[in-house]
N, C-alpha and C positions, 0 to 999 in steps of 0.2 A: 771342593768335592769333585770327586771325579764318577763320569757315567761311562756305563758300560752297558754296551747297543750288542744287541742279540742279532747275527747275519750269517749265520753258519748254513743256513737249510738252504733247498733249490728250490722248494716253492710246487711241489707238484700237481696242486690244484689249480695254477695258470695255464697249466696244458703246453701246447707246444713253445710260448712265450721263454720256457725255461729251461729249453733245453742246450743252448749252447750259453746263457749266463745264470744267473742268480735271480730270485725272484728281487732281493735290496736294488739292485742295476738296473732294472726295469726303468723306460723315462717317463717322468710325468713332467710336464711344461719344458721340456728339454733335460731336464736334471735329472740324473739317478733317485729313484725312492730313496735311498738311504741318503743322499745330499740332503735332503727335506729333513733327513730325520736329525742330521745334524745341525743343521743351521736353526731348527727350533730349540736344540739344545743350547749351543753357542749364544743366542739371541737372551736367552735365560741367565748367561750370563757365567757359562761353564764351559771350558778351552782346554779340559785334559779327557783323552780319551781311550777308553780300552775296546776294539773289535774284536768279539769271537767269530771267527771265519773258519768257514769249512769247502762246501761246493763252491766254485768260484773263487777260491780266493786271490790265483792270483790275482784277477781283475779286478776285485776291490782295492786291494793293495797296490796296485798299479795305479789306479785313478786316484785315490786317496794319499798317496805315500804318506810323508808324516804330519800329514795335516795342515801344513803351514799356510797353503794357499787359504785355508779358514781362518785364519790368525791364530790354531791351535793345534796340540799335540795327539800326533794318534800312537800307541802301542798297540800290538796285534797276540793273541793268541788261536792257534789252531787246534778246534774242536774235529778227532779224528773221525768219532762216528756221532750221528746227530742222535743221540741218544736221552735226549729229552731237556727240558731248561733248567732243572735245579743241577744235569750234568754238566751246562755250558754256564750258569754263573759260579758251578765249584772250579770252574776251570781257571779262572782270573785270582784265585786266592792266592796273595801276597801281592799283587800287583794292583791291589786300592788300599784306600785307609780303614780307618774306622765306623763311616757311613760311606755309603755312593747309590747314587743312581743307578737305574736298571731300566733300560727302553729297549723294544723291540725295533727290530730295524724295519718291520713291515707296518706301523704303526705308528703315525700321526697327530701329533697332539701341540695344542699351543703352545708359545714360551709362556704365556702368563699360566699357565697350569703348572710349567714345571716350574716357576719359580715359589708356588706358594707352596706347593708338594715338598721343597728341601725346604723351605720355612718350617713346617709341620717339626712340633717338639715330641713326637709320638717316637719309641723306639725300631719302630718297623714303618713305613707308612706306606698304604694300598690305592692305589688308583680304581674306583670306582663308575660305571656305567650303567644308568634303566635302559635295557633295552626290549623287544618287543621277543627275541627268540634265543631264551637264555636257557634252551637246551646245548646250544652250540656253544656254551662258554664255562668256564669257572662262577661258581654264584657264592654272594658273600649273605651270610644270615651277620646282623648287624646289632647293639643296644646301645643307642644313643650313639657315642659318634667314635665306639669299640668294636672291630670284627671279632666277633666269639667262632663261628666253624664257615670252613672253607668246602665248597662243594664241587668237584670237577665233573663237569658235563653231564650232568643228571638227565637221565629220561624224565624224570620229574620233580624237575628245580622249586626249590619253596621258597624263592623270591627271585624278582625280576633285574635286581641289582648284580652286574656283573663284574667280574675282574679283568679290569682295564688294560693288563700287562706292563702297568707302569710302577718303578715300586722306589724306596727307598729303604734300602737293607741297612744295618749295623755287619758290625765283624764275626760276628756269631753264629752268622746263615749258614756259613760254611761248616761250624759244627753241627748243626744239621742236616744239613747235605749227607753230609759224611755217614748219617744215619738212615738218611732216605731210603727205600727199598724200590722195588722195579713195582709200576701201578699194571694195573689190569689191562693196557695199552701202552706196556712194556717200554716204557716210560721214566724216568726219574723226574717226577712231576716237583717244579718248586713250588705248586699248593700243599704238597704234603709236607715239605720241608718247613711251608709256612704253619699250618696247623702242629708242628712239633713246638713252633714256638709259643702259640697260642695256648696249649696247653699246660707249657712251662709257666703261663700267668706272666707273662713278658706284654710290655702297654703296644697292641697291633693297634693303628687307628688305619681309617680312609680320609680319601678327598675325592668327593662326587666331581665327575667333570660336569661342569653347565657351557661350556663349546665345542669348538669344533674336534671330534676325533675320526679318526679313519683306518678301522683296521682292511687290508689291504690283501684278504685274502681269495678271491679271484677275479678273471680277467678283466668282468664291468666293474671291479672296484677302480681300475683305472681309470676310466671314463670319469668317473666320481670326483679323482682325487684332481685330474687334470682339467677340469671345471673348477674347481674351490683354486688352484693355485692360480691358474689363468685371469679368474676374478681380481687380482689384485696387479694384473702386468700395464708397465708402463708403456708407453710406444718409444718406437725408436728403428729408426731407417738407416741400418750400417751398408747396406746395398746398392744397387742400382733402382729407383724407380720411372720405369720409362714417364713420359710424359701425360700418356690414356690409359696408362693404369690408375683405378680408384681404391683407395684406403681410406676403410672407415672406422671408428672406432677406436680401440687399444691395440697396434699392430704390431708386433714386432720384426722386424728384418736384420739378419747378420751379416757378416762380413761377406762379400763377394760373391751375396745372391742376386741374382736378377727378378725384379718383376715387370713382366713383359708385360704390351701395351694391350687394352682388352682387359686384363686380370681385373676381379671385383672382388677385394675381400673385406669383412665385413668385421670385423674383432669381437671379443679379444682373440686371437690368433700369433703364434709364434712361431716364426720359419727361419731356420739353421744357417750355416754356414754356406756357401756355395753351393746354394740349390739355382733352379733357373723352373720361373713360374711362369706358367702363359705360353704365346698370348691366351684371352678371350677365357680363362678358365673362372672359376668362380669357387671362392674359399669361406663358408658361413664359420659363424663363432663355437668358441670351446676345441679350434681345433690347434693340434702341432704337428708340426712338421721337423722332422729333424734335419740335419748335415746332410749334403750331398744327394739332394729329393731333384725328382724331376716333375712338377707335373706341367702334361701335355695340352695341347690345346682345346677346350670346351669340356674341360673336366670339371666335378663338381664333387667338393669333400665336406662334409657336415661332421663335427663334433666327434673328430676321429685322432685317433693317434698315430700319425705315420712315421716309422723308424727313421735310420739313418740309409742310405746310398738306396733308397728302393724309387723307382720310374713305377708312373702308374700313366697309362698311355690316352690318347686323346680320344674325347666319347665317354667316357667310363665314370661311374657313379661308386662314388664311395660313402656309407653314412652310418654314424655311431660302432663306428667298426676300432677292431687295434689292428693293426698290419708290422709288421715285423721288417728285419733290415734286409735289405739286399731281394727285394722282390720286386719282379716286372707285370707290369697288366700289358696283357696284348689291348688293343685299341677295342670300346666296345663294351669294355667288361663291366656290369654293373654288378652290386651290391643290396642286395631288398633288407630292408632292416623293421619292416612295421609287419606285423601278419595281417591278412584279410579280415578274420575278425576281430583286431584291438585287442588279444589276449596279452597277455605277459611270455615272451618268448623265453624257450627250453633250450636247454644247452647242455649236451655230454660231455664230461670230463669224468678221465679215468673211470670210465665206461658207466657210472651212473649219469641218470637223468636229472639236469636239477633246475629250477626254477631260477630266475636270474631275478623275477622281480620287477624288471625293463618293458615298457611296452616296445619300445626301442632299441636293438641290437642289432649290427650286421654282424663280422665277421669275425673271428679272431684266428689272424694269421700268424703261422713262422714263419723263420728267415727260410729267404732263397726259395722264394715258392713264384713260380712263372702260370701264367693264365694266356690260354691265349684270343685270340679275339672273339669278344660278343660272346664270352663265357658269362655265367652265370651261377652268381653264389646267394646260396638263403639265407633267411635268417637265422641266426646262432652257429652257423656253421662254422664247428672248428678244422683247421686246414693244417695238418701238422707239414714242419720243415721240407724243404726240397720236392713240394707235392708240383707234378708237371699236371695242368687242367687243360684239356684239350678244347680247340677254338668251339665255341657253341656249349659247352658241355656246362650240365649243369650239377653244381656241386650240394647237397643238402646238409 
C-alpha cells in the first residue's frame, strides 16, 4: 500500500514561523514535522510514498529527495493552487493502486494506529477523534462501527466525534472527486467526496484513535508536539563536554558542539550541530536547540524551540517560546511568558485574537529578528521576520 501525505499548504495560522518555509518543515526535536510524519508511516511498515507539494516545495524535495535515506521511495506531485483536500488527493490519481493511505502532513499519529487502520476490511476507512471543540473540525454521526453522514465544521456539531484526517481510500474516490463541487469555503472538500460515497451505500467504517494524536495547527502546537517527541530521546554526547559542565537527564549533543564549562542542562534536551553553549548558562527540559546556536553566558532557555544559526546573547531569559532561525538577542533581553494573573495567554494571529489555552507562552518569533539589549518581550507576543527591537524597548 502506498500513502499519500497531504504538504502542499504554508500554514498561515503559524504566523511569521511560515513565511520563508512550509508549515510540514517546521522543527520539532530537531526534525522537520513532516519527517515525523513519515517515520510513523514507515514504522507501520509502508516505504512507498506520494508528496502533494505546493508552497515550499522545493525545500521538501530538497531535504527528502527520493526517500532513500528512510529506507523508502518518495514520488512528488505539484498541487498548483491549494484548493482544498479532495483537489490534492484528485491530484495523485494514477500514481497509487487500489487502496492507499491518506495522512496529513501536519498531523501526527502512531504507527500502531496506522497499522490496524490498513488492517480494517471496510471499503473506505475513517480515522476518528472525541474531542472537546468539535466546531473546529469535520464531525462523523456514526451507527455502530458505520459512518452514515459527514459533517464539516458546524456551528453546531451533533456529536463530539471528529474526523481525524487520516483515511484509507479505495480507487473510486477519485470518481468522486471528479464530482465534488466548490463547499461554502470555496473549497473542494474530500468530506463531500466522502459523503458521495456514503450515499452510494458503499461500507464507510471508522477506527477511533485511543493515542497519541497531534494536529499541528498553530504555533503552541509546537511546544506540544516537541515535548511528546523529546519524551522518548536518548542521550548521546557527539560534542565537546568541558569538564564543569553538568548534564543531567536525556541530553542530547551533536557533532562539533561545545558545552562550555558552568553549562547546566537538565533533559530531555537536544542541541544540534556546532552550537557553542556557555559557560555558566542553564538549559531546563522540553527544550531544542538546533544547528549552529550560540547561547551566551548566564542565559537561561525553558521548554523552548530554538531554530538553526540564531545567538541569543548573555543575560537573557528565554521560556516556552518558538524562536526562529538566524536571530540575535542583544545581551539582557528577556522573555515573560506567565501573566500576573495566571490567566491562559492570548495571541494574535492574522489579526484575530485567539486563546492559546497555555498559562505558559513566550514568544513566537521569525527569522532574522535582532533585539537589542535588555529589551523586552510579552507574553504571546508575535514578532514577524527581520523585526529590528530596539535596546530597552518593550515589544507586546
Amino acid at each position: 500500500m502506498k500513502a499519500v501525505i497531504l504538504a502542499a499548504g504554508q500554514g498561515t495560522r503559524m504566523g511569521p514561523l511560515t513565511r520563508n518555509i512550509p508549515k510540514v518543515m517546521l522543527p520539532i526535536a530537531n526534525k522537520p514535522l513532516l519527517l515525523h510524519v513519515l517515520e510513523s508511516a514507515r514504522d507501520a511498515g509502508i516505504t512507498e510514498f506520494v508528496l502533494v507539494v505546493g508552497y515550499g516545495a522545493k525545500i521538501i524535495k530538497e531535504y527528502f529527495k527520493d526517500g532513500s535515506f528512510l529506507d523508502a521511495s518518495i514520488e512528488y506531485v505539484h498541487q498548483e493552487e491549494q484548493l482544498g483536500t479532495a483537489d490534492a488527493v484528485g491530484s495523485v490519481k494514477g500514481m497509487v493502486g487500489d487502496r492507499f493511505l491518506v495522512l496529513n502532513g501536519d498531523i501526527i499519529v502512531n504507527p500502531a494506529h496506522i497499522k490496524k487502520l490498513i488492517k480494517c476490511r471496510s471499503d473506505v476507512v475513517l480515522t476518528a477523534r472525541h474531542v472537546d471543540n468539535p466546531s473546529e473540525y469535520g464531525v462523523l454521526e456514526v451507527r455502530d462501527d458505520r459512518v452514515y453522514r459527514i459533517i464539516e465544521k458546524s456551528l453546531d456539531p451533533p456529536t463530539n466525534l471528529a474526523n481525524a484526517g487520516i483515511y484509507v481510500f479505495p480507487s473510486s474516490i477519485f470518481e468522486a472527486i471528479g464530482r465534488t463541487e466548490l463547499s461554502i469555503r470555496k473549497e473542494y472538500e474530500i468530506t463531500d467526496s466522502l459523503q458521495m460515497l456514503i450515499d452510494k451505500r458503499m461500507d464507510v467504517g471508522f477506527l477511533t484513535l485511543s493515542d497519541k494524536w497531534m494536529d499541528i495547527g498553530r504555533p503552541w502546537d509546537l511546544l506540544d508536539a516537541n515535548e511528546y517527541f523529546l519524551s522518548g530521546l536518548k542521550p548521546a554526547a557527539l560534542g565537546e563536554i568541558e569538564p564543569l559542565a553538568t548534564l543531567k537527564g536525556s541530553v542530547s549533543v551533536g557533532e562539533g558542539t561545545i558545552i562550555r564549562n558552568g553549562s547546566y542542562i537538565v533533559g530531555p534536551v537536544i542541541i544540534g550541530k556546532n552550537c557553542d553553549i556557555g559557560p555558566n548558562c542553564y538549559i531546563r527540559p522540553g527544550t531544542s536547540i538546533g544547528d549552529n546556536v550560540r547561547i551566551g553566558n548566564a542565559v537561561e532557555i525553558k521548554n523552548s524551540i530554538i531554530m538553526k544559526g540564531t545567538h541569543i546573547g548573555h543575560l537573557s531569559y528565554v521560556g516556552d517560546s518558538i524562536i526562529g532561525e538566524r536571530c540575535n538577542f542583544g545581551a539582557g533581553t528577556k522573555v515573560a511568558n506567565l501573566r500576573h494573573d495566571g490567566k491562559t495567554i492570548r495571541v494574535t494571529l492574522k489579526g484575530n485574537l485567539i486563546d492559546s489555552g497555555r498559562r505558559k507562552l513566550g514568544a513566537i518569533m521569525g527569522d532574522d529578528v535582532h533585539t537589542g539589549i535588555n529589551s523586552m518581550i510579552n507574553v504571546g507576543a508575535v514578532i514577524e521576520n527581520k523585526s529590528m527591537i530596539a535596546p530597552g524597548e518593550f515589544v507586546k
